[in-house]
C-alpha positions as CSV (number, residue, x, y, z in Angstrom):
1,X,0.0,0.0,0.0
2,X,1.2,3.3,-1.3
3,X,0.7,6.7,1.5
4,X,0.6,9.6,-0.4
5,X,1.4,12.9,1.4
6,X,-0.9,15.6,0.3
7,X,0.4,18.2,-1.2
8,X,-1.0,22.0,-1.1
9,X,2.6,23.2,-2.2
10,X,2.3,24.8,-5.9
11,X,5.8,24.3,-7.0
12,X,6.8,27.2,-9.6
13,X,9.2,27.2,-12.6
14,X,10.5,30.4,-12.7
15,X,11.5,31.6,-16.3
16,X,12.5,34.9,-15.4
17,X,14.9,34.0,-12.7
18,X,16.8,37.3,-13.3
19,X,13.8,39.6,-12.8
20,X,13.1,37.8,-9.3
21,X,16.6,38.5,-8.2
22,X,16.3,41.9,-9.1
23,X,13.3,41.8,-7.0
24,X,14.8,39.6,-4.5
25,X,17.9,42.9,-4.1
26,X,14.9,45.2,-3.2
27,X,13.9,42.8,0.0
28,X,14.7,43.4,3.8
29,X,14.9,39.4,5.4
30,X,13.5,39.5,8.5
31,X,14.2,36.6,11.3
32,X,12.3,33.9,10.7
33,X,9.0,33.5,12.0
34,X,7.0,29.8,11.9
35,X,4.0,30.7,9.3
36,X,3.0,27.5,10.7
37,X,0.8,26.2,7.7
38,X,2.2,25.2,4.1
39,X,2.9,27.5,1.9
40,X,0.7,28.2,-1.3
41,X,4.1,28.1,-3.7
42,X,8.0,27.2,-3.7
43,X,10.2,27.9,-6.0
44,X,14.0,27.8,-6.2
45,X,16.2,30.5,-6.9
46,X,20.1,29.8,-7.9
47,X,19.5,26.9,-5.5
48,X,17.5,28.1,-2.4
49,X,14.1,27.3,-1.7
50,X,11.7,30.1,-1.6
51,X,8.2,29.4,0.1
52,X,5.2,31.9,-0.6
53,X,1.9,32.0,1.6
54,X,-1.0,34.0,1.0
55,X,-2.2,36.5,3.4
56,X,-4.8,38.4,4.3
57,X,-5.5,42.0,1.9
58,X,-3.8,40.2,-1.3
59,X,-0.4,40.8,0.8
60,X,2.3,37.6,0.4
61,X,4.5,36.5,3.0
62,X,7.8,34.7,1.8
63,X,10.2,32.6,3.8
64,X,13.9,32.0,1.5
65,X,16.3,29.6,3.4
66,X,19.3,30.9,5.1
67,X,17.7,34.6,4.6
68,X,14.3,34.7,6.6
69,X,10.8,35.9,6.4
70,X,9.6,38.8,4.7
71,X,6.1,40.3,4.6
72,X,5.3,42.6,1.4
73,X,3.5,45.5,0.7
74,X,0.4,44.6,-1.4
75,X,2.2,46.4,-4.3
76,X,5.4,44.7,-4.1
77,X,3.0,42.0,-3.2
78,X,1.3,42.7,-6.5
79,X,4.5,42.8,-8.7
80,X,5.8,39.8,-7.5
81,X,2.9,37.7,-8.4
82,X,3.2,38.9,-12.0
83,X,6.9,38.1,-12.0
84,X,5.6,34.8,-10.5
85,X,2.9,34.3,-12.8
86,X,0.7,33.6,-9.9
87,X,-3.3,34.0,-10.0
88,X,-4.6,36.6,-7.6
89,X,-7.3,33.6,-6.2
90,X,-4.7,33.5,-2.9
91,X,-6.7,33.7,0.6
């Protein structure tokens, strides 16, 4: 018998991965802080995992490994998602 985890994780394949670095420079990394729920998408990025979680307000919160948490504005919010290619239906 096969146990499948379920997954709520959208994984993302980033075309534009210099765009999202040059979004990525623009970021203050906070400590981390547990979201304590999956996140919505991951992606990696010249080898780190990113995690993205929907929040209230159409805001995102991100957590990138070995940098720490970071909650955007919605507008930076916003201009990520289009770099992402991610639909607006978060939360």
């Amino acid at each position: 018998m096969e146990i499948v985890e379920p997954t709520v994780t959208t994984k993302l394949n980033i075309q534009n991965e210099q765009e999202v670095l040059q979004f990525f420079r623009q970021t203050e990394w906070q400590p981390i802080e547990d979201i304590g729920s999956p996140p919505d998408y991951s992606f990696m990025l010249e080898g780190v995992r990113v995690n993205v979680w929907g929040s209230y307000g159409q805001s995102l919160y991100l957590y990138k490994v070995g940098y720490g948490t970071v909650h955007l504005s919605q507008e930076r919010s916003e201009e990520l998602k289009k770099l992402l290619g991610i639909e607006e239906s978060l939360h």
